[in-house]
LUMNUMI-683178 format. One record per residue: x, y, z of N, C-alpha, C, O in turn. Coordinates in steps of 0.02 Angstrom, whole numbers, plus 50000, padded with zeros to 5 digits. Layout:
BEGIN
XYZXYZXYZXYZ...
This chain:
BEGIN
558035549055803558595546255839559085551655861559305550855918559325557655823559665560855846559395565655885558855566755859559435567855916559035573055985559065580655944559595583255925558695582355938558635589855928558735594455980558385591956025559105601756014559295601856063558615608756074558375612356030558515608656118558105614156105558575622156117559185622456116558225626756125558475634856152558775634656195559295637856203558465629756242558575630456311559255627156323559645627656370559275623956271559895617656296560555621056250561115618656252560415625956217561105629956182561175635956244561655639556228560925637856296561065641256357561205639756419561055642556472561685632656402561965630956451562525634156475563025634656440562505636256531563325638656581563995636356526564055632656477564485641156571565075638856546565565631556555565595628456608565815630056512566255622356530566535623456564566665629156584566825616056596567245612856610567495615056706567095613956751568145617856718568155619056773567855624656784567865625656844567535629756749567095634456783566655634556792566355638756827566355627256748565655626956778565735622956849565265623956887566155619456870566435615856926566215621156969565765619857008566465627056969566575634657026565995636457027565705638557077565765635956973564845639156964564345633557013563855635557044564475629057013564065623757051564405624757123563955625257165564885625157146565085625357197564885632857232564505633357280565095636357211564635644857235564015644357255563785646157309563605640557186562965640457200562595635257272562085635957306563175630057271562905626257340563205629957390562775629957435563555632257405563895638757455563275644057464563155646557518562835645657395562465650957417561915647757451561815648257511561555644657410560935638357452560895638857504561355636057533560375642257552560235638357627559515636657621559055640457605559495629757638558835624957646558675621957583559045617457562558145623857548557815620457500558025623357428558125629157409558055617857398558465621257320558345613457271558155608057292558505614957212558235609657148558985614257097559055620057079559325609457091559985609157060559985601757013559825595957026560255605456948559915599556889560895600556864561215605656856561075594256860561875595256824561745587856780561615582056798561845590956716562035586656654562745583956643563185587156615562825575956672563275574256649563345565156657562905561456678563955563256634563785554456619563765554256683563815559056721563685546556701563665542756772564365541856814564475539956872564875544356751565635544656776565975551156809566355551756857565745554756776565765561856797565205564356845565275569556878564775561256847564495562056917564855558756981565045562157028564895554456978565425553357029565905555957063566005556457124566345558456997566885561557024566575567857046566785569857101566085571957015565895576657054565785578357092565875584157111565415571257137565195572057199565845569757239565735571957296566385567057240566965566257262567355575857273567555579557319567285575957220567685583757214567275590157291567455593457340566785588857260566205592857306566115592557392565965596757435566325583857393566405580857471567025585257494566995588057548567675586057444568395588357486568275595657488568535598457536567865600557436567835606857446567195610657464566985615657435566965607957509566225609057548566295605057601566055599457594566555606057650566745600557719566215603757781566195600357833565895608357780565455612757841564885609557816564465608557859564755607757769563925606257756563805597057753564165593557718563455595357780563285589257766562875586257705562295587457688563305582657683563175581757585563065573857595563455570457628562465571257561562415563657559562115561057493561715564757464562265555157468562035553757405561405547557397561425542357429560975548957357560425544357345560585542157282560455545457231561035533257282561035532357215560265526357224560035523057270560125527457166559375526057138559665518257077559525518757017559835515357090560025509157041559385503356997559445498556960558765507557030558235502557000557895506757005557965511257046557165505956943556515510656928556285509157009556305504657051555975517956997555675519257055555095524657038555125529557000554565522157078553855526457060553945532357085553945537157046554085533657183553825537357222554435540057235554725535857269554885545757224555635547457248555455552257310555885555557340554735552057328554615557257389554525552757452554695554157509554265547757434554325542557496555095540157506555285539857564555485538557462556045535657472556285542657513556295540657571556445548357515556635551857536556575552757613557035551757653555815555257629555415555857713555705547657725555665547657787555995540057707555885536757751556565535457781556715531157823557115542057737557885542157757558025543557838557635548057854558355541957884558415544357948558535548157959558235551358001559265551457914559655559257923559275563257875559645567257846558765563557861558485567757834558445575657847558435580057805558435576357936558405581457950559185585757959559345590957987559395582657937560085584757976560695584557888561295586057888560325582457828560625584457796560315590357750559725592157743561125593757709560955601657678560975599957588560725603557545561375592657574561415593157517561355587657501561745584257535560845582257438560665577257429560885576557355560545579557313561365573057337561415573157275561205564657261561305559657295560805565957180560335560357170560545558157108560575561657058560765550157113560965548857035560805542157017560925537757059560565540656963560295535656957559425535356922559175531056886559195540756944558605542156918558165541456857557555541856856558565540456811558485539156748558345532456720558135530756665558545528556782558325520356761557715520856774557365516756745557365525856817556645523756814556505527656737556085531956751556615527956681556405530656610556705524356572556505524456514557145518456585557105513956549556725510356550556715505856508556365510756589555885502756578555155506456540554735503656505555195512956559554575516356513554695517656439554305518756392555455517056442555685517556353555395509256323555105508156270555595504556372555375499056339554565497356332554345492856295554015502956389553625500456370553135504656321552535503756310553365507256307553225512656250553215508456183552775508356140553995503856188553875501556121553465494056111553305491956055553315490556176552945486356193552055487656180551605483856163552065494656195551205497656191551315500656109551005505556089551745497456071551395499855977551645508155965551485512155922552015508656011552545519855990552615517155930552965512155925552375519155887553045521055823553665524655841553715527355896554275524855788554825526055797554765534955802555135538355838554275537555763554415543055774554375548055838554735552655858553585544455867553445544155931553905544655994554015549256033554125538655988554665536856033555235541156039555425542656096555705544555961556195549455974556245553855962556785556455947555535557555962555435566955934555135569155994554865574556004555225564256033554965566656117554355569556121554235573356168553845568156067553125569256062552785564956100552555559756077552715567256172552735558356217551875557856223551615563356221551545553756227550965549656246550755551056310550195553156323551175550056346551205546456427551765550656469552165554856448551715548756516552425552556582552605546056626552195543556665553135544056620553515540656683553455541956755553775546156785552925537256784552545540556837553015542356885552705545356929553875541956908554175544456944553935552256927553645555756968554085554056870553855562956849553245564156857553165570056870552605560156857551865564056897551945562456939551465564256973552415558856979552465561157046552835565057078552745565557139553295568457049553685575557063553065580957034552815585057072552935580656989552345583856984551905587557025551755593557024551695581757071550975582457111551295584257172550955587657211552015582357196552325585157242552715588957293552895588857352552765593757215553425598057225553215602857273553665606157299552535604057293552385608657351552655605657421552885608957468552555598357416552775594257493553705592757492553995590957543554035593957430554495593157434555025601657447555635601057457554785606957445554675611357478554555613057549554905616157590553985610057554553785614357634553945608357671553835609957730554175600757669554515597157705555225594757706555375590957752555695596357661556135594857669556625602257644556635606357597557075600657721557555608857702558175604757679558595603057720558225603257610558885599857579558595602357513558055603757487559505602057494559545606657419559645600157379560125596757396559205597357319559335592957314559745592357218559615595457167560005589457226560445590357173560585583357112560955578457118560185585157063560105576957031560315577056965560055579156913560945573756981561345571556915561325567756853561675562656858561035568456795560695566956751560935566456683561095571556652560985559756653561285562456570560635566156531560045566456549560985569356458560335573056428559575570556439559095573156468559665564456403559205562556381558345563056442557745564156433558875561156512558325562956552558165567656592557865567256646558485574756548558645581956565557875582156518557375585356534557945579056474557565582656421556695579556449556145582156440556895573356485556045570256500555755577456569555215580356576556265577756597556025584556650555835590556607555275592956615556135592556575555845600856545555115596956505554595599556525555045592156462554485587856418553855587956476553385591956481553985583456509553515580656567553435581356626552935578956651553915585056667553815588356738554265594856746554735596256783553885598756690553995605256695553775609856777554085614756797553235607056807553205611856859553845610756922554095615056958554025602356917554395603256969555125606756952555515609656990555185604656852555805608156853555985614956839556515617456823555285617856850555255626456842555745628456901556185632756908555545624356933555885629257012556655626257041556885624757096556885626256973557475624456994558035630956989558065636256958558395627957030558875634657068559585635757034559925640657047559795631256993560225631656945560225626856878559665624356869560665625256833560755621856779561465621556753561665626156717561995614856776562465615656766562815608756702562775602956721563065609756647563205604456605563945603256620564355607756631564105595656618564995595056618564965588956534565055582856529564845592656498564825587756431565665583056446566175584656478565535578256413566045572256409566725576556368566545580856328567435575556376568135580856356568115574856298567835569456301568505577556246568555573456189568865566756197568645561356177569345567856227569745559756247569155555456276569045550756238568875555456310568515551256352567765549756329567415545256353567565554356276567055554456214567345547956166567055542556163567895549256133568025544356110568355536356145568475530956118568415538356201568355527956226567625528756246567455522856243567125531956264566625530456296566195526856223565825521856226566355530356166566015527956093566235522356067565875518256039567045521656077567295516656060567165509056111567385503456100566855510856154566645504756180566045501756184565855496356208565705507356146564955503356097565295498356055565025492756061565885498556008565865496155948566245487755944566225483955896566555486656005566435479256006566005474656027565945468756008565615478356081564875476156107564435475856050563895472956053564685479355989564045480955945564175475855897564185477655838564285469055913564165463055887563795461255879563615457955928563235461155812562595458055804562305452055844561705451355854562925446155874562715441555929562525443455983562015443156018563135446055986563115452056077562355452256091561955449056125562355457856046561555460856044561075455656078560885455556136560945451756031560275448756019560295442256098559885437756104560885443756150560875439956198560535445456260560455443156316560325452856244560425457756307559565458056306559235458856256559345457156366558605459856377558535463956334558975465956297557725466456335557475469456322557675477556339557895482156305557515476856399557885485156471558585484956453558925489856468558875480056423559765480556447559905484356361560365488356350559305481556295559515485956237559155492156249559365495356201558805495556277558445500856293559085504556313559285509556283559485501256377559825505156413560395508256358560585514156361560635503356309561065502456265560885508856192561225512456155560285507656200560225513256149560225520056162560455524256124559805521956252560135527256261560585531456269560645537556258561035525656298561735527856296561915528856225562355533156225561785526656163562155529756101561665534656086561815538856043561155534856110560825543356073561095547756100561125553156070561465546756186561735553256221562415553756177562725559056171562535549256157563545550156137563435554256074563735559556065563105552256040562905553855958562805561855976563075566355943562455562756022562245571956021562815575956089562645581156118563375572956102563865577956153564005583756105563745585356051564465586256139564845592056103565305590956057565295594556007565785586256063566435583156050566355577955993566805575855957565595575955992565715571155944565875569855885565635573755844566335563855857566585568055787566025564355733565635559955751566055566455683565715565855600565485558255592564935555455589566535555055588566465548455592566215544555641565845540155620566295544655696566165541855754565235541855750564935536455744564965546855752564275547555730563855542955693563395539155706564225544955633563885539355590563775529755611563315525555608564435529855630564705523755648564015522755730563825516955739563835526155761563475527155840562625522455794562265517655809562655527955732561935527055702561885520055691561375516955706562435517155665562415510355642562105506055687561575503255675562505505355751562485502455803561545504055821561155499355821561325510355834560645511455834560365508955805559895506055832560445508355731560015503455674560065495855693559495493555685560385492055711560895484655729560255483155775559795479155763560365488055844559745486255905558975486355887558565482355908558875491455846558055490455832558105483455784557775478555800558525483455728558445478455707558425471255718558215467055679558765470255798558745465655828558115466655852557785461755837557685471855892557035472555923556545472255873555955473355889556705470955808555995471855752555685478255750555095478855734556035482955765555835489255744556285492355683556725496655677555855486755634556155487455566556015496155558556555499055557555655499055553555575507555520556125510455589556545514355569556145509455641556725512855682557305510955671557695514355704557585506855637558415502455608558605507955549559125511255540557665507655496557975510655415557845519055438557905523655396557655520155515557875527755520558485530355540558775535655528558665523955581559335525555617560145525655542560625529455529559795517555505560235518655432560275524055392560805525655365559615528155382559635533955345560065541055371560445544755340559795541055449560305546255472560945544255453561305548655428561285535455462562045535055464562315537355393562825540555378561805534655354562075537955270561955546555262562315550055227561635548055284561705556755296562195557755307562485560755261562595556255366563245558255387563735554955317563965558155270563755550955324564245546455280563835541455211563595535855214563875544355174563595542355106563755537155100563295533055099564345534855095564725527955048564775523955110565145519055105564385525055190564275516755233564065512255201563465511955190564505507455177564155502455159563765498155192563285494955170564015498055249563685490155302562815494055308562295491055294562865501455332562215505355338561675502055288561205498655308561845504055208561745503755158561225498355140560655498555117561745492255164561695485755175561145483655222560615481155201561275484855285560545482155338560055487355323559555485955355559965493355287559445496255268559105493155221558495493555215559415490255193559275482455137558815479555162558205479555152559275476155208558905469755255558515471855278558005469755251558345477355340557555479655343556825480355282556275477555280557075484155249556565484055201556475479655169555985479755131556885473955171556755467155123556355464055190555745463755183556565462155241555955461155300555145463955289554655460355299555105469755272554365474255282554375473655204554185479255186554505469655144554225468855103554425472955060554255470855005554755478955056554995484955031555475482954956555985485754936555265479654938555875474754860556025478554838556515480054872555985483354787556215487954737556655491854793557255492054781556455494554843556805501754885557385497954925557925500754936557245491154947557955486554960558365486054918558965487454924557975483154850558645482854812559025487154787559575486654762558665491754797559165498754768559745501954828560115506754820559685498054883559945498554932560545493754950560975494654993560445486954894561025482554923561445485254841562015483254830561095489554792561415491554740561725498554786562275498454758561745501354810562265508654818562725502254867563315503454855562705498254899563135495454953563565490454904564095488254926563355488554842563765486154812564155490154740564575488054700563895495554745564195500354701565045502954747565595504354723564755502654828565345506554860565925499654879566525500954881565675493054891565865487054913565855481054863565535476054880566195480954802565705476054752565885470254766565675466354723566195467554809566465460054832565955458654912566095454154952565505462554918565085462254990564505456154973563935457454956564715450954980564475444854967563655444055000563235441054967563475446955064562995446555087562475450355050561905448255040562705456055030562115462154987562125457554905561605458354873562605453354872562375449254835561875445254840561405445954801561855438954901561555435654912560835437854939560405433554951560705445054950560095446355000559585448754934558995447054930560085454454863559985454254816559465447554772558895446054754560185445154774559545438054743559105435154770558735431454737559005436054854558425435354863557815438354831557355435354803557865443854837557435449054825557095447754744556485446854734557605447954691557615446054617556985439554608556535438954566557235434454677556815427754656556115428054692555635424554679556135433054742555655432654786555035436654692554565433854664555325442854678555045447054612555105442954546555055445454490555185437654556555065434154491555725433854420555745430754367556115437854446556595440354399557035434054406557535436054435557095428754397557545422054400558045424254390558395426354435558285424554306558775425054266559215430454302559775428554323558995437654313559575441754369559495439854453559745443254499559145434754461559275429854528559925426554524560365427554566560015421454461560465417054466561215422254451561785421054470561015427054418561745431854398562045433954483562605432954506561435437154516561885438454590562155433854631562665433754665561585428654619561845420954661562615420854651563035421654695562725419154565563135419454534563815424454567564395422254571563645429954585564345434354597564425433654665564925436454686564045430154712564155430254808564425421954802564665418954850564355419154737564885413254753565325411954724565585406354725565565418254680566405419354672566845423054735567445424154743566385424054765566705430854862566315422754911566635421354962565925419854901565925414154944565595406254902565015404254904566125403054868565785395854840565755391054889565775385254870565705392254951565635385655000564815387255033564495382555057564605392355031563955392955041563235387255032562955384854983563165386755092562615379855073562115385955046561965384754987561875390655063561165393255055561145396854992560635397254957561875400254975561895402354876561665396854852561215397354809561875391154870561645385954809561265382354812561115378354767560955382754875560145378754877559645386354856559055385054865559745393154832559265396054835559345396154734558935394254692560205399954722560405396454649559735392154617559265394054582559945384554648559405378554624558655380354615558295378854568558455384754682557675386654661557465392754618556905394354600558165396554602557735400354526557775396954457557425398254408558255392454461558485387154408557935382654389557835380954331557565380854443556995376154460556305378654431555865375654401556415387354457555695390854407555845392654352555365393854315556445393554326556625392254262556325385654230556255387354171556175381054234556085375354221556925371954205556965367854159557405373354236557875369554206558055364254250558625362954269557545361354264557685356754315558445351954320558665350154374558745350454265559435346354282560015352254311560535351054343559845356554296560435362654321560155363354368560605363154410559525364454403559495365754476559645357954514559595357354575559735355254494559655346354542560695345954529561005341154553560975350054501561675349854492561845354654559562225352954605561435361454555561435366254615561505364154672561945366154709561065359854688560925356054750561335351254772561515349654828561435349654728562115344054739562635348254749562885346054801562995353454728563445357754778563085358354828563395356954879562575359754836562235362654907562495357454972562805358655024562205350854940562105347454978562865342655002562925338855050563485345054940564265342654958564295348155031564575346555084563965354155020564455357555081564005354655160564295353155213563325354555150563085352555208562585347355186562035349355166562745339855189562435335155165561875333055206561495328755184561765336555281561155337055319560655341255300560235342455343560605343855248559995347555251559415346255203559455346155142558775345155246558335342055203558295345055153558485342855098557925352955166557815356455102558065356255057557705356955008558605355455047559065355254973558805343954948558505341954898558985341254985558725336354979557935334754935557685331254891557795339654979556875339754957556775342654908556295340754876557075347054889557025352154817557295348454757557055348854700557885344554778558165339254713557845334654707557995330754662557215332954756556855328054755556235329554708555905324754686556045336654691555545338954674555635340154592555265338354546556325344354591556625342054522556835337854481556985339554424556895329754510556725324154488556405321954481556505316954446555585323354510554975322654492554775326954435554605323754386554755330954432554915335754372555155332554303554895333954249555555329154310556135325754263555855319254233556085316054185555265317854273554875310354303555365306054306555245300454282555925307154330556325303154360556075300154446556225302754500555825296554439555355295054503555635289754551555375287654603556195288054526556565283054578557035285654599557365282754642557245292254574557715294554599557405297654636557555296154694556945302354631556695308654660556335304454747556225308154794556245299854751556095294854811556815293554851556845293454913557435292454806557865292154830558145299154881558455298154933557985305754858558185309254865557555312054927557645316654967556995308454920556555310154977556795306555059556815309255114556955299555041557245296955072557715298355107557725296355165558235302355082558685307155127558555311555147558975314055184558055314455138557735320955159557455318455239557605321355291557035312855234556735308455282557125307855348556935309955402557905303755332558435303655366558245311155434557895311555485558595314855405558635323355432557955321455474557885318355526557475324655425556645328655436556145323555466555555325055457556245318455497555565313455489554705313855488554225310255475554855319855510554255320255547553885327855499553535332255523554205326855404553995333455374553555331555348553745328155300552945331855353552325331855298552255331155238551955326555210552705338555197552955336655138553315331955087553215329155033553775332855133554285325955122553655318355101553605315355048553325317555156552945311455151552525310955082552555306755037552135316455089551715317955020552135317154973552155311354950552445320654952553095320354910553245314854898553345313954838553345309354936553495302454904553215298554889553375294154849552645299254919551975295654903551835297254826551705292854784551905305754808551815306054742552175301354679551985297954631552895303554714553395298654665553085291354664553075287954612552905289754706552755280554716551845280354656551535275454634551755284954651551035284954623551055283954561550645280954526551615286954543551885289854474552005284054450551825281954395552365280654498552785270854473552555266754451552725262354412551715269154501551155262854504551205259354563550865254354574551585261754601551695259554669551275260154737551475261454793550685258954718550045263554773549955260154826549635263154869550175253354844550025251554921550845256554964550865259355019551135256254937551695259054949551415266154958551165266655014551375270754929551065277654902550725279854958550815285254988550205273754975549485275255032550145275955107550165280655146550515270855106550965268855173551145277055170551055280755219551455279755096551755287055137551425293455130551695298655150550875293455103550165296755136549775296455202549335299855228550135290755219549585289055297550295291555345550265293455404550865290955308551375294655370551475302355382551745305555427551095304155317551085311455300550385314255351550405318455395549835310355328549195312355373549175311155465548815313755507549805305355471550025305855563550295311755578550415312755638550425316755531550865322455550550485324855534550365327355589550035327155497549575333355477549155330455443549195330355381548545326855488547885326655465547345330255444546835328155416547505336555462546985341155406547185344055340546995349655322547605339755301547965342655256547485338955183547545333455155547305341155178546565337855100547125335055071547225329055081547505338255037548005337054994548275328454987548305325254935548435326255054548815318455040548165315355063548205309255059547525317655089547065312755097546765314055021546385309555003546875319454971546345317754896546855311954873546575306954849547705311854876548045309254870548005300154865548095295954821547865300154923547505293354947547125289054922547205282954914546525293954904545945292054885546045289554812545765284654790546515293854775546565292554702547115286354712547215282454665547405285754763547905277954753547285272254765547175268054722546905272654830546425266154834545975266754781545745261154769545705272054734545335269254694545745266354629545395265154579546385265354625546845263154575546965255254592547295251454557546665253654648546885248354688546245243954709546165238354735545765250054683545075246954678544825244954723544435240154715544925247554789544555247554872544095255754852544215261854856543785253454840543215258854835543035261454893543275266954908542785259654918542545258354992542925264555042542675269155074543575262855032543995264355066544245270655037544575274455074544105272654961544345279554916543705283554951543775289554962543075280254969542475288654974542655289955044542535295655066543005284355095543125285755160543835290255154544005293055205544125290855112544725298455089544685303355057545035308355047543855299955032543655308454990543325312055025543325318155025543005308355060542525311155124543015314255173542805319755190543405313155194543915317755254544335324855203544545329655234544395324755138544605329955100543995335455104544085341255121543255332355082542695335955079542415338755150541905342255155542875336355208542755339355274543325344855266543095350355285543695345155255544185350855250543955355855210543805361555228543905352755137543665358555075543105353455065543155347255060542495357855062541635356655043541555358954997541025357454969541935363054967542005367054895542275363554827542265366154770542545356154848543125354954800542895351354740543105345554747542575351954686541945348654642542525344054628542235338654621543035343254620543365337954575543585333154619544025329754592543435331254683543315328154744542565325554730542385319854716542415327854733541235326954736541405323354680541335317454696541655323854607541595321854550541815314454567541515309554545542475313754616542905306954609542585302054652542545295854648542275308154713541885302254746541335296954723541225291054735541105300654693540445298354637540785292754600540565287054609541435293954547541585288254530541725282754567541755277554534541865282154655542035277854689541455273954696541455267754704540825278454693540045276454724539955272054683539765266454702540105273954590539965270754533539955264854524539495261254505540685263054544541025257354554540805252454600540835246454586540555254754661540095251954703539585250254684539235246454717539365253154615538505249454589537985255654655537395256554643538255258854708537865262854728537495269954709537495275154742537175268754644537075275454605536825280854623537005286554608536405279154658535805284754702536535290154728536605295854704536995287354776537565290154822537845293154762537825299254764538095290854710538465292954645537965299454623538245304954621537435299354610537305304354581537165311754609537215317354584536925309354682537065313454743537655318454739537565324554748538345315254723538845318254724539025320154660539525323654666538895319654608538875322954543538595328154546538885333354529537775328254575537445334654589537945339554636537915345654634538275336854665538575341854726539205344954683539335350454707539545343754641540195345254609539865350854556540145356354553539095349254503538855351054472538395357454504537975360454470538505358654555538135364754616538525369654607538405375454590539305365454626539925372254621540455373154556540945376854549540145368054514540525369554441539985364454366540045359154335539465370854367538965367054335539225365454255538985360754223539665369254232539785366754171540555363654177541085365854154540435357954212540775352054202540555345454160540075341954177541005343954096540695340354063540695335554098540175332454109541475333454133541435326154145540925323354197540695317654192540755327654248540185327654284539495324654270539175320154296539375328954219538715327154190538705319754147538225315954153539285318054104539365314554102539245307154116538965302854083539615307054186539625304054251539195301754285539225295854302538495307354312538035307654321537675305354274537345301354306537385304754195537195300954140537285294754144536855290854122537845292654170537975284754180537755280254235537775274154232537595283054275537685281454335536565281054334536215276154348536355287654313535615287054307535535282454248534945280954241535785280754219535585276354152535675268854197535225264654197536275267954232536065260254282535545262454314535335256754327535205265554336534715267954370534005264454338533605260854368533995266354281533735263554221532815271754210532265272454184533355275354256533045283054232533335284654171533875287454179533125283954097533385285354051533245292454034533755295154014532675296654034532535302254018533095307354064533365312454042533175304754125533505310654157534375308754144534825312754157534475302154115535115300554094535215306554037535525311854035534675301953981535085308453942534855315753922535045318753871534435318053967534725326753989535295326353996535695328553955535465323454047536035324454085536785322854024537345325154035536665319853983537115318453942537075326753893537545330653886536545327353873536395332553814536795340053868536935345453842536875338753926537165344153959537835343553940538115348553916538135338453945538835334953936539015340053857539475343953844538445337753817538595337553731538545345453718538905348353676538015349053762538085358053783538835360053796539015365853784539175356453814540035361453850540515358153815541015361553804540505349153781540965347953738540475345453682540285339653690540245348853625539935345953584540375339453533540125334553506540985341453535541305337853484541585329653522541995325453504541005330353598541395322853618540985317653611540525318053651540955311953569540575307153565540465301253615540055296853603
């Protein structure tokens, strides 16, 4: 992220107004064809070329501003009218044709390092085409052409079209004066609203980031200001998902400035994104060592704790981001779910109920107290609490299953099937509420109707022996044994030492009135549980 400058770029001319005199001599000396490279913002180009118009009045001076990517800058040129008749072309704008190649760099898979150690892949075909042309831009056009450029796309010319910029006829820098360094920086930093952001194209954060890699590397820039530039760098990738370019841009900002906390902090949040747990948390720990009331590096903390299994120092951070924020719906619906793998189910279903005083619309917390009342086998409540979940979510899968379970639990199975079959209108390939099903109609003793729900589970999972096993009991029940033992064999394929199976199968060949292969089939049973009579 920060530009390394090369040799070349610590042998720049002298500042300020003498480099002004130095550029002006040098277009005074110029007759015909010439390649003049001046480093400076898009503001100070301007005025330059203003300054240049009042003290150069004999020569005819015209400007090519370039406001959109452009492939061919040799055609745009031959198709100007006064072509022949002007001496000095100053060109600005040029550099937008390198934003849309910055964006597609990161579109074609650059890594971050790629992208800002200027180890480039590829060339911005405006530059192979200065390239391939600098002989025709020579022997056809007698204009000195003069193209005003911030660093960054000083640096893609010496990188990538070194031949055309070999033959250039001077090199003049007007770096940004300190006053105007600092509003030009300071007006990143209300734009650099994490909303802001995430409303600007793609090209428009490209454009945005270059502009803070040029500010970050002027002359003038200060320590603080720097660090603070990096942030903003980290903020944009992190909005673009270039999580490893955010925790590079964070690492430079803590280089400069150790105790950034906010840095500290979204270096957090990246690596807790890419999975990074231990190296996050040690990251929302220095941001809360420097900030200990920074409620967010609490709460991102206990993510992390519950995501690693660590409950008990889950609920402690929960715990400290809702003494700095107790109105938080999401501390205390997340609170409830380490409470929940705790097994303390009445303290997480208490959680939730704060959760759910601050925002009484939200299923999840709904659905989680619904789950911990099942838990509780509190089963009329935990329906109650699905029921509101319902309200919100109608159309959640879970939710449905979920109540169907509670209703199963009651003994409630025509009921149960009703919210299994609302669960399977939403997600019919889900085995789960069709094995569901199957075990309510065979409680209800539609047999018939349990192998037509075991059979759509065994189209999903063909693997599931304790499915094969239940179907068989449905067959049983049917007096259809042959089908029953069929499916005993099939459960007994993928889990042969199943007693109850064999079992099962024993019973089913004994109505058969195959007694010899009954009781094998039993003596298999008496092989895996001998002690069951």
């Amino acid at each position: 992220m920060v530009l390394k400058l090369t040799n070349w770029d610590n042998n720049f001319a002298v500042k300020g107004d003498e480099e002004y005199q130095a550029l002006v001599r040098t277009l005074n000396f110029i007759e015909g064809f010439g390649l003049l490279f001046v480093r400076c913002s898009p503001a100070e180009g301007e005025r330059i070329i203003t300054k240049v118009k009042e003290d150069i009045k004999d020569k005819s001076i015209e400007v090519l501003r370039l406001d959109k990517s452009v492939n061919n800058l040799y055609e745009i040129i031959e198709k100007l009218n006064n072509k022949e008749s002007i001496n000095f072309l100053f060109v600005t704008g040029l550099h937008s044709s390198f934003y849309e190649y910055e964006e597609c760099k990161i579109l074609n898979g650059w890594n971050s390092k790629d992208i800002y150690s200027y180890s480039w892949k590829g060339v911005p075909p405006v530059l192979i085409n200065l390239n391939q042309q600098r002989e025709s831009f020579r022997d056809n056009f007698n204009i000195c052409f003069v193209f005003l450029l911030p660093q960054f796309a000083i640096k893609y010319f010496i990188q990538r079209a070194p031949d055309f910029f070999d033959w250039r006829s001077g090199m003049f820098e007007f770096p940004i004066d300190p006053e105007t360094l600092k509003q030009e920086t300071s007006r990143i930093f209300p734009a650099g609203d994490y909303e802001k952001y995430t409303t600007l194209t793609a090209e428009e954060r490209n454009r945005e980031i270059i502009t803070i890699q040029e500010l970050i590397v002027e002359d003038h820039q200060t320590v603080s200001l720097k660090s603070k530039l990096m942030l903003e760098l980290g903020n944009l990738h992190f909005i673009e998902q270039d999580y490893k370019g955010a925790i590079y841009a964070y690492n430079e900002a803590i280089k400069i400035k150790n105790t950034f906390c906010e840095a500290w902090h979204n270096r957090g949040s990246a690596l807790l994104i890419l999975g990074q747990y231990e190296e996050a948390l040690a990251s929302f720990d220095h941001a809360l060592k420097i900030q200990p009331d920074f409620d967010e590096s609490w709460d991102n903390r206990g993510t992390i704790l519950l995501i690693l299994g660590r409950y008990e120092e889950a609920i402690a951070s929960y715990d400290q981001a809702l003494k700095i924020q107790p109105d938080d719906y999401e501390l205390w619906n997340n609170r409830g779910n380490a409470l929940f793998n705790l097994g303390r189910y009445e303290k997480a279903i208490a959680s939730y109920d704060q959760a759910l005083k601050i925002q009484p619309d939200k299923y999840e917390a709904w659905n989680n107290r619904g789950i911990a009342l099942f838990n509780l086998e509190q089963y009329k409540k935990a329906i109650a609490s699905y029921d509101q979940a319902l309200k919100i979510q109608p159309d959640d899968y879970e939710l449905w299953n979920n109540r169907g379970n509670a209703l199963f639990n009651l003994g409630r199975y025509e009921k149960a099937i009703a919210s299994y079959d609302q669960a399977l209108r939403i997600q019919p390939d889900k085995y789960e509420a069709w094995n569901n099903r199957g075990n309510a109609l065979f409680n209800l003793e539609q047999y018939e109707e349990t192998v037509a729900s075991f059979d759509q589970v065994l189209r999903i999972q063909p693997d599931n022996y304790k499915v094969w096993n239940n179907r068989g009991n449905a067959l049983f029940n049917l007096e259809q044994y042959k089908e029953a033992v069929a499916s005993y064999d099939q459960a007994l394929r993928i889990q042969p030492d199943n007693h109850e199976a064999w079992n099962n199968r024993g019973n089913a060949l004994f109505n058969l009135e195959q007694y010899k292969e009954a009781v094998a089939s039993f003596d298999q049973a008496l092989k895996i549980q001998p002690d069951n009579h």
